[in-house]
N, CA and C of each residue as an Amber inpcrd file, in Angstrom:
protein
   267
-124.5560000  48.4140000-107.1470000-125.7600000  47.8910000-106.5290000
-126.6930000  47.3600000-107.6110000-127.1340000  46.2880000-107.2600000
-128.2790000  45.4630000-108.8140000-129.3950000  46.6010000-108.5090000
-130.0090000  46.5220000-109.7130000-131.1750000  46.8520000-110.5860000
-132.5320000  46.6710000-109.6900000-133.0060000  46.6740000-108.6970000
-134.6190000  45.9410000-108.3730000-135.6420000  47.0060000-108.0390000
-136.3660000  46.7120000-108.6440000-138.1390000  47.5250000-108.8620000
-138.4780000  47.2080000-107.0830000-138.1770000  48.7140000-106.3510000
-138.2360000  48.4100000-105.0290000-140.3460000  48.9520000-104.6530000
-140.6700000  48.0790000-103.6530000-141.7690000  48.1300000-103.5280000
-142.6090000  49.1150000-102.5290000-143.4080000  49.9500000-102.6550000
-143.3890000  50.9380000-101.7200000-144.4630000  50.6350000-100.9880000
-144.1960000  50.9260000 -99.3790000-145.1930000  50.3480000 -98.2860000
-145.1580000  51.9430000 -97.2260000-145.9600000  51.7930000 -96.5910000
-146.7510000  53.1000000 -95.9900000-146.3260000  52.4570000 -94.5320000
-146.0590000  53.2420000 -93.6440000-145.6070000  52.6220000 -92.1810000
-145.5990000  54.3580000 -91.2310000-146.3020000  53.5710000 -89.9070000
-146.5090000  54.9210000 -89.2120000-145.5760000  54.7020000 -88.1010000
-144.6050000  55.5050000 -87.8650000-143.4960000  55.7530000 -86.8630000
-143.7590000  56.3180000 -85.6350000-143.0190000  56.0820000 -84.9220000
-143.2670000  57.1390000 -83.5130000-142.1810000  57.8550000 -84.0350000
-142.4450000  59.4320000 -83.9230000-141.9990000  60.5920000 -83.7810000
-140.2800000  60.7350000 -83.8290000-139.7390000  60.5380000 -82.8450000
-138.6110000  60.2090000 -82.4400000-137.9460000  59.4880000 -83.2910000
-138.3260000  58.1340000 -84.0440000-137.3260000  57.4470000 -84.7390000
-137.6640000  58.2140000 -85.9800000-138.5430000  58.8690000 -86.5830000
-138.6700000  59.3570000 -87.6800000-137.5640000  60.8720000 -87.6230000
-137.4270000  61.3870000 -86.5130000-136.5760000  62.4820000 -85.9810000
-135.1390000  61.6560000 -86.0830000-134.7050000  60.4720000 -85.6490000
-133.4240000  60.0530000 -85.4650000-132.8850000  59.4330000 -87.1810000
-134.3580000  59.0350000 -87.8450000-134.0010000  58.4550000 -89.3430000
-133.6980000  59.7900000 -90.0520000-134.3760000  60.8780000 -89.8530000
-133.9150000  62.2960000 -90.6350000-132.6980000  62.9850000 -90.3210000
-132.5330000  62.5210000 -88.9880000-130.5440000  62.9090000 -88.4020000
-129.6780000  61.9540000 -89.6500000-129.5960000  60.8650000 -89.6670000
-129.2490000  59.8510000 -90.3240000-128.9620000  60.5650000 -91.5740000
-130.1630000  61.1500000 -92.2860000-129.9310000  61.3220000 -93.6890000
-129.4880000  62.5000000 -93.9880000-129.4590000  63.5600000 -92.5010000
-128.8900000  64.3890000 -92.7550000-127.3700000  64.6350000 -92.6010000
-126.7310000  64.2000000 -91.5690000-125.6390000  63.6670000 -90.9520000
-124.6040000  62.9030000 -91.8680000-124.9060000  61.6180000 -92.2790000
-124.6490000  60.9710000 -93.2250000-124.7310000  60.6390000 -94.0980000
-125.4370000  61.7960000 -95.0560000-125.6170000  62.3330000 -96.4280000
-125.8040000  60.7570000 -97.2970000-127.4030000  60.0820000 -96.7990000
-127.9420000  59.1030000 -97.0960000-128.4610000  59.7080000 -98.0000000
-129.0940000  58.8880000 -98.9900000-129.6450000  59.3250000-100.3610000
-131.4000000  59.3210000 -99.1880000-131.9790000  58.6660000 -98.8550000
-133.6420000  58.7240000 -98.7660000-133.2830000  57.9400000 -97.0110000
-134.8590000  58.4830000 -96.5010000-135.1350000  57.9740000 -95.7260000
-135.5930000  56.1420000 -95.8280000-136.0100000  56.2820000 -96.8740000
-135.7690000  55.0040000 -97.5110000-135.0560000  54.0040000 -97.2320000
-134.0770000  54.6270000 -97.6510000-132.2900000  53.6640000 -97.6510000
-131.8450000  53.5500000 -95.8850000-132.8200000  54.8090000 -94.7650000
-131.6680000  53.9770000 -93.7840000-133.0660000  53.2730000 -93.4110000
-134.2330000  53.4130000 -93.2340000-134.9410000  51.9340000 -92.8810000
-134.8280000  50.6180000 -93.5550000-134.3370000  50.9540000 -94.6910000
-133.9630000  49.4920000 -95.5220000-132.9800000  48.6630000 -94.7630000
-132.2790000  49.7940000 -94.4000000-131.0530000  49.2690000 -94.0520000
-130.8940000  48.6790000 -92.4610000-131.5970000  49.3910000 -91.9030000
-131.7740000  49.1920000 -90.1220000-132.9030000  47.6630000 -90.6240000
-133.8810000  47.2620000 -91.6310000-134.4210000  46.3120000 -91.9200000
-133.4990000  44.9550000 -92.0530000-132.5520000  45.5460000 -93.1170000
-131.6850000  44.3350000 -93.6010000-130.4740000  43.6880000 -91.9720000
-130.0290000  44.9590000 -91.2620000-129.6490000  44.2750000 -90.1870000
-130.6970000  43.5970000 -89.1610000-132.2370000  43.9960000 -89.1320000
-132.9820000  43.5880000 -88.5340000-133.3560000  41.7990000 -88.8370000
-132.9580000  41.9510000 -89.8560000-132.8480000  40.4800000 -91.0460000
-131.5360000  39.5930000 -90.1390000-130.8030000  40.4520000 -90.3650000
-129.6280000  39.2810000 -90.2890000-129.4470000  38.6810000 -88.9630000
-130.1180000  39.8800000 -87.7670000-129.9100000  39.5480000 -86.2470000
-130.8390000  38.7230000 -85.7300000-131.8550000  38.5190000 -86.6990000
-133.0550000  37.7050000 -86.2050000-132.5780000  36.4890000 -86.5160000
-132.0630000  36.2280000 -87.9130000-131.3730000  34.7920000 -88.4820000
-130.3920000  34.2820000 -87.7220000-129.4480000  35.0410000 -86.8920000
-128.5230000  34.8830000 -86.3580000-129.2320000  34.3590000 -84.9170000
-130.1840000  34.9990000 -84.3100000-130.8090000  34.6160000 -82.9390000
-131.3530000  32.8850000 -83.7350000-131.8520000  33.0420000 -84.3150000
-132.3510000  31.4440000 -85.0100000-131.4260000  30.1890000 -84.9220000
-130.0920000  30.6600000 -85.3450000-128.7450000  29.7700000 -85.5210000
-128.6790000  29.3340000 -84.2560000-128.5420000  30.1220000 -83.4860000
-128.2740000  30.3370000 -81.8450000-129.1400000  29.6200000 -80.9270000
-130.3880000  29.8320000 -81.1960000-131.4480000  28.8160000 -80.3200000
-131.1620000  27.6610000 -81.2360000-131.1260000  27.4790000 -82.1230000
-131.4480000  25.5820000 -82.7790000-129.9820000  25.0820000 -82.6370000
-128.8420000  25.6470000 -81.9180000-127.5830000  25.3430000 -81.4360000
-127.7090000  25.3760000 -80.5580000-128.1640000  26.1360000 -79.7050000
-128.2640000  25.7670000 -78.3130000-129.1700000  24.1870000 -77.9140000
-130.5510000  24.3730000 -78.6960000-131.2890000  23.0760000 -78.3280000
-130.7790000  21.6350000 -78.9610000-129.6410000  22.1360000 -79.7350000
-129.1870000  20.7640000 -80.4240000-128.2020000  20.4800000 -79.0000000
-127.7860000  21.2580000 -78.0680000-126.5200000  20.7610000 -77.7100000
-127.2830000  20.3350000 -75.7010000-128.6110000  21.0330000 -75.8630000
-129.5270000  20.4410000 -74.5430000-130.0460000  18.9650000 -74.9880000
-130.2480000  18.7220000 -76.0270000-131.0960000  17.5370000 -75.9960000
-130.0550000  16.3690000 -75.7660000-129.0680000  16.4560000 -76.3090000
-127.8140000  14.9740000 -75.7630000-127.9160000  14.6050000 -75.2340000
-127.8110000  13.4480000 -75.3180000-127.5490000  12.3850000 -74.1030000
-126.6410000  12.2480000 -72.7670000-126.8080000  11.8370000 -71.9390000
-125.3480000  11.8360000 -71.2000000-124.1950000  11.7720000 -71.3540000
-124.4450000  10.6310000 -71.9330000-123.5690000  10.0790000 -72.8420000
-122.5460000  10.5400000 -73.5800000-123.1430000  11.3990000 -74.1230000
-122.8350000  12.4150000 -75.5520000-121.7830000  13.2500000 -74.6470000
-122.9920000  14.0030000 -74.0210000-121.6420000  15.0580000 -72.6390000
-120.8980000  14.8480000 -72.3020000-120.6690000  13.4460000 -72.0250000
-119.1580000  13.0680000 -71.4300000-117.9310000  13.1290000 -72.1940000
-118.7640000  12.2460000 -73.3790000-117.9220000  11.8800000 -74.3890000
-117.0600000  13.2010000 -75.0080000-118.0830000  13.8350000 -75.1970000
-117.7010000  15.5470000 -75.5630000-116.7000000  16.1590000 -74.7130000
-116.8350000  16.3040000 -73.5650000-115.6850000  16.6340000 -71.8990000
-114.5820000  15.8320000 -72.4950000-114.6680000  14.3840000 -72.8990000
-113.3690000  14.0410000 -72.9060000-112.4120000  14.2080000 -74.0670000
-113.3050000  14.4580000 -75.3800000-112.4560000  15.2780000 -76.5520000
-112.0840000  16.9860000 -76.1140000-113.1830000  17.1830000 -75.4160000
-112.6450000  18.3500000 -74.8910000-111.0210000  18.7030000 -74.0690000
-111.1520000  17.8680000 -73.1900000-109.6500000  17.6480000 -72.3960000
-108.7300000  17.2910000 -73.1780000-108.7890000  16.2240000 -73.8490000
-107.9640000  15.8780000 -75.0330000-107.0710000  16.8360000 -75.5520000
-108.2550000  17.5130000 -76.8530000-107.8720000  18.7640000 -77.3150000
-107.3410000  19.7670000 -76.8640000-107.4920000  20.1000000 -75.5120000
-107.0440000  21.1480000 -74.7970000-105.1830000  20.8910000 -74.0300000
-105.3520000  19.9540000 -74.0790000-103.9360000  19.2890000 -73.9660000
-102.7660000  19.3670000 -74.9520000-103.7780000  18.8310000 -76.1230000
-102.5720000  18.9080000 -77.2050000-102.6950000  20.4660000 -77.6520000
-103.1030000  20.9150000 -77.4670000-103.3810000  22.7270000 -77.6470000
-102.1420000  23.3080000 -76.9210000-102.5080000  23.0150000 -75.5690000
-101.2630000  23.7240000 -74.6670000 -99.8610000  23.2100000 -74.8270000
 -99.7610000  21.6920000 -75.4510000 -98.3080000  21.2440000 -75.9100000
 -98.3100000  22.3980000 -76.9330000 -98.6630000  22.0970000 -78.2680000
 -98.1720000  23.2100000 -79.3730000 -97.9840000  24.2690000 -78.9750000
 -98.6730000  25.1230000 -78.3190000 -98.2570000  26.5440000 -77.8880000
 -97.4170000  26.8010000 -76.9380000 -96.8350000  25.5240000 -76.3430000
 -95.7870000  25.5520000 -75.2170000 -94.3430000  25.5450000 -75.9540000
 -94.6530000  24.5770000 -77.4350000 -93.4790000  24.5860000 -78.0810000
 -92.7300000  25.7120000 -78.8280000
């Protein structure tokens, strides 16, 4: 794990998750309470980035044209054709 001068911040919990973060470190012989909010942080990181990907893919694929949709349906069929040849062979 790299080297970094980690920064310390003060945060008030409800009860319960501070009870379920101390199962954690006891259970799964985590070094600090520290390490599993870091860590429930860093997936909190990645699922938010991931919801991000997801809406600006979704609105890329609402704004098209008609046009576009069709055109898309018909590479779609296409592809799906020569798909089911190869796997038929």
């Amino acid at each position: 794990m790299r080297n970094v001068v980690k920064e310390k911040v003060t945060v008030s919990l409800d009860p319960e998750l501070v009870n379920a973060v101390d199962q954690e470190v006891q259970t799964h012989h985590v070094d600090s309470r520290s390490a599993v909010v870091e860590e429930a942080l860093r997936l909190w990181q990645v699922e938010r980035q991931r919801r991000a990907i997801e809406q600006g893919t979704e609105a890329y694929y609402r704004s098209r044209s008609q046009k576009e949709q069709r055109e898309d349906q018909v590479w779609t069929r296409l592809a799906t054709r020569h798909a089911k040849r190869l796997w038929d062979d």
